[in-house]
C-alpha positions as CSV (number, residue, x, y, z in Angstrom):
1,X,-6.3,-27.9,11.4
2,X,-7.3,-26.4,14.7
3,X,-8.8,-23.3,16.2
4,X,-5.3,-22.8,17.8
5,X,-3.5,-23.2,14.6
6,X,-5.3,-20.6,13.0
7,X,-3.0,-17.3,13.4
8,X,-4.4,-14.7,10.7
9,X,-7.6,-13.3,11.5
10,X,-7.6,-11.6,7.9
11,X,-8.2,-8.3,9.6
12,X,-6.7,-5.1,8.2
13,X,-5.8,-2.0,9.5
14,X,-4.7,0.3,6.1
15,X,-2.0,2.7,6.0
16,X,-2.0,5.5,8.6
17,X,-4.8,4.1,10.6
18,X,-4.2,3.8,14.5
19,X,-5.9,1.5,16.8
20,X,-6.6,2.9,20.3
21,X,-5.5,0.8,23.7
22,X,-7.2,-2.2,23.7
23,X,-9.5,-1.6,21.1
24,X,-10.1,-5.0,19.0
25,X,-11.0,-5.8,15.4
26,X,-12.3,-9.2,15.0
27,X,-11.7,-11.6,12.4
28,X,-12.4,-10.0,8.7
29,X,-12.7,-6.3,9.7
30,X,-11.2,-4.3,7.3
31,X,-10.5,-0.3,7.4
32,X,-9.4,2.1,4.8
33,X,-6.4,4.2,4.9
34,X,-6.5,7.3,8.0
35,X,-9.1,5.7,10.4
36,X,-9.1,6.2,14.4
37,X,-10.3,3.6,16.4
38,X,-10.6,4.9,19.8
39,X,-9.3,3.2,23.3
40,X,-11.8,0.2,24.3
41,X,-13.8,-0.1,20.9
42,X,-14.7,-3.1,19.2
43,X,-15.0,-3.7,15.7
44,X,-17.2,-6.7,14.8
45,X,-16.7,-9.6,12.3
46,X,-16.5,-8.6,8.7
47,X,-17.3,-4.6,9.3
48,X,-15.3,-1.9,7.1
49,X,-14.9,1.2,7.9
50,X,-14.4,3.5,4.8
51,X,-11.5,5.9,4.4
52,X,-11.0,8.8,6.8
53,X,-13.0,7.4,9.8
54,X,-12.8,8.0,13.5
55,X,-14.5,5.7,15.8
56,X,-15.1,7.1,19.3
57,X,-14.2,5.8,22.8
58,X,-16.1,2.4,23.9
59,X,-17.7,1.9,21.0
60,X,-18.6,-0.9,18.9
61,X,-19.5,-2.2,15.1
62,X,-21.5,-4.5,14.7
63,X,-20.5,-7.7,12.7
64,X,-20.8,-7.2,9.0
65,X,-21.2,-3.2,9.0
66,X,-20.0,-0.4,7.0
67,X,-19.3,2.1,8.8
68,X,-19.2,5.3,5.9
69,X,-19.3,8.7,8.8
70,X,-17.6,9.0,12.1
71,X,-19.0,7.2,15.1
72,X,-19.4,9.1,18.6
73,X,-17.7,7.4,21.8
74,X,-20.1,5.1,23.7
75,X,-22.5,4.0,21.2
76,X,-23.1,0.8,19.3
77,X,-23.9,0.6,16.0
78,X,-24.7,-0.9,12.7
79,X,-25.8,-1.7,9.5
80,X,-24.9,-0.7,6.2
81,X,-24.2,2.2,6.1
82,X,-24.0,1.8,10.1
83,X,-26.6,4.3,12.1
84,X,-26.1,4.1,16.0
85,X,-28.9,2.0,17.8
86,X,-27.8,3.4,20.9
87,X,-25.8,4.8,23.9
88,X,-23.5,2.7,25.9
89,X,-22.2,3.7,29.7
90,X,-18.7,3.8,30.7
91,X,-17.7,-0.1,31.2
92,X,-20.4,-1.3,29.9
93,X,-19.7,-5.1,28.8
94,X,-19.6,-5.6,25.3
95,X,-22.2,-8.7,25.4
């Protein structure tokens, strides 16, 4: 099998969450049921973000994270439980 043939990302966004414009979860991220994901965020590989969270505006997860409080737009963060590591400016790229 090939990259291209590989179609389910095992990603899941739980009942009642919504998942801003163009905001991305990558491969294995997982939420609980009632989280925000704001416009432009990124949620890295194999992070979960309990029940009941609202991740902010440009913001991303690192890979692996648990995110267990809200996040603030423009920040990056995580670890387990995820702590922001910094500030981000408007358009910053990701990488």
């Amino acid at each position: 099998m090939s990259c291209t043939e590989i179609l389910n990302t095992l990603s899941s966004l739980d009942h009642d969450s919504v998942l801003g414009d163009f905001a991305s979860l990558a491969p294995g991220a997982r939420t609980g049921g009632s989280c925000r994901i704001g416009k432009l965020s990124a949620i890295g590989i194999g992070a979960v973000l309990v029940h009941n969270i609202c991740v902010g505006e440009e913001a991303v997860i690192g890979a692996g994270s648990t995110v267990m409080k809200d996040v603030d737009s423009l920040v990056v963060a995580y670890g387990t439980p995820a702590k922001v590591i910094r500030k981000r400016e408007s358009g910053e790229r990701y990488l």
